[in-house]
N, C-alpha and C positions, 0 to 999 in steps of 0.2 A: 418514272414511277414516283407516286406521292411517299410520305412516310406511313399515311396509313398502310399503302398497299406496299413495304418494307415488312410494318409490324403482319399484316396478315402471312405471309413468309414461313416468319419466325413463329409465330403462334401454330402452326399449321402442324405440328408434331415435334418431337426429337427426331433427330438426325443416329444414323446407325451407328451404335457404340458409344454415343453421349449423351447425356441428359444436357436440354439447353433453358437455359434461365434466360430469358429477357430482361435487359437493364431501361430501368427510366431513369434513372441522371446522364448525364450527359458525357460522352466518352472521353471528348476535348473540350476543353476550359475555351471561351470565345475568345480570350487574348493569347491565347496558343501558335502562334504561329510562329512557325520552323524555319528557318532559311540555310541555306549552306550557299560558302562563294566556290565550291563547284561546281559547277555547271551537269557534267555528267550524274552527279549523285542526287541532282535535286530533285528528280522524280520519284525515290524514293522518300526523301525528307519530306517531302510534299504529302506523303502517307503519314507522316505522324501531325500535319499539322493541320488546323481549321481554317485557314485560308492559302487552297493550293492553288496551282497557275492553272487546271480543269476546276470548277467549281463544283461541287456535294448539293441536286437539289434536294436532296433530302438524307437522312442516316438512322439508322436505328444499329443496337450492338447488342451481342447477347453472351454470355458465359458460357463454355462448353467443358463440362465434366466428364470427365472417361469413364464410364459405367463399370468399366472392368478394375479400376483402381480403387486405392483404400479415399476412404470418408475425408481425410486430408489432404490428398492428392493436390496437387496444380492445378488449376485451371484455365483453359486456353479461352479464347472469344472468337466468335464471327460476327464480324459489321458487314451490311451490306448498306451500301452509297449507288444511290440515285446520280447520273448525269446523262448530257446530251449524249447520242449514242456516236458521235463523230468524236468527241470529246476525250469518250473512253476507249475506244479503238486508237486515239494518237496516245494518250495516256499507259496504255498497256504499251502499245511497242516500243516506247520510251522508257518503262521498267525493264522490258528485258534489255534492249541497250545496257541501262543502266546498273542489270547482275556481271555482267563482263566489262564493264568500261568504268565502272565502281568499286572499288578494292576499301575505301578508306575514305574519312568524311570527318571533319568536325558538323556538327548542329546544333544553332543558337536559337533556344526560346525567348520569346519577349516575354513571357515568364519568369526567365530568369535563369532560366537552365543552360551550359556547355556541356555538348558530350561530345563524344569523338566515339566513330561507329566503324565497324570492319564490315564488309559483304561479303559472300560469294555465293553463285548461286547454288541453286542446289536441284540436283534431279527433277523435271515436272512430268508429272500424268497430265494424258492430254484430257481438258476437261472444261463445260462450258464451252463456248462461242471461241474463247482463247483462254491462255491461263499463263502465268510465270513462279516461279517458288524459289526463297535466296533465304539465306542463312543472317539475321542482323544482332551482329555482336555489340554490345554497350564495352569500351576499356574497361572499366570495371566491375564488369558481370564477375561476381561470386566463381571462380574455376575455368574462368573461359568462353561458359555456356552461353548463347544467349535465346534468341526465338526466331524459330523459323516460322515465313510467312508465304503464304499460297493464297495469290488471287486471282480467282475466277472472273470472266466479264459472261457477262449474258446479255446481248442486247446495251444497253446503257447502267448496266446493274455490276457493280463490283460487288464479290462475295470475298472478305478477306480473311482468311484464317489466321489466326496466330498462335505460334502452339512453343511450351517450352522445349527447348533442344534437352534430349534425355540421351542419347548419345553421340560418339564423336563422326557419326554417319547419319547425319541428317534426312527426314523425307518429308517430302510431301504431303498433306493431307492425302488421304483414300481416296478415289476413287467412287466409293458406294456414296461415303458424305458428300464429296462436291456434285456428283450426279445430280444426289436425290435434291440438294439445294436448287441448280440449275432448274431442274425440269418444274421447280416451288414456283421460282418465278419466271418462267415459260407461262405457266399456269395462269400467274396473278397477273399478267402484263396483259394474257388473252383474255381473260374474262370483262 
């Protein structure tokens, strides 16, 4: 799928229980790229970074606000990336590898950034074509917390949610939102 037919996705309504904003800048800085020298964690790293070892042919990202929460509230995102659909099929089953076979990770930006990251996975509803959802702690997160992530594939389409961890029981994205995403772009891939 092109980035057009991304942003038609996103544009196509809110998702149940949030209000979604569409971003036009850019999610990742184009000298972004992530590495980690473990092998098992890098399928993950490879998620925060713009040049992964599956290639993004396209991306768009949008803001997800929880309609039920106050005016201040956190706000989570969901990016959906474009790849070949053989790409993202070894890509996904290489994430879930990598919520059990991944405990603990440093990750270095050529940015400029180190961080050191904890995983584990966490519960997933089955959803989309395939799906995986892990818990990704930054060392320094403010209490512990960090953001749990739930990505859907459909076809060649990651749908990735990120949502802040608000308790010590992490879950998945719903069900009704990754659904109603899924069948956005069933929809847009068919037309």
């Amino acid at each position: 799928m092109t980035e057009s037919d991304l942003t038609k996705v996103l544009s196509a309504g809110d998702v149940p229980g949030f209000a979604v904003t569409q971003q036009t800048m850019p999610l990742l800085e184009a000298a972004d790229v992530v590495t980690t020298n473990i092998a098992a964690c890098r399928p993950i790293a490879d998620m925060m970074s713009v040049r992964s070892l599956y290639p993004r042919k396209a991306m768009v990202w949008a803001l997800m606000k929880p309609e039920a929460l106050p005016a201040d509230a956190s706000s989570g995102s969901l990016t959906l990336t474009s790849h070949e659909e053989e790409a993202a099929r070894t890509w996904m089953a290489e994430l879930k590898r990598a919520t059990t076979d991944c405990t603990q990770f440093t990750a270095v930006s050529q940015v400029g950034w180190t961080h050191r990251f904890s995983v584990r996975p966490v519960s997933t509803v089955k959803a989309g074509d395939d799906s995986v959802s892990y818990l990704l702690v930054n060392a320094l997160a403010p209490g512990g917390r960090g953001n749990i992530m739930t990505i859907v594939r459909t076809g060649g389409v990651f749908a990735t949610y990120l949502a802040n961890q608000g308790s010590d029981e992490p879950t998945a994205m719903p069900t009704d939102v990754t659904d109603q995403v899924h069948k956005r772009v069933q929809a847009t891939a068919g037309s």
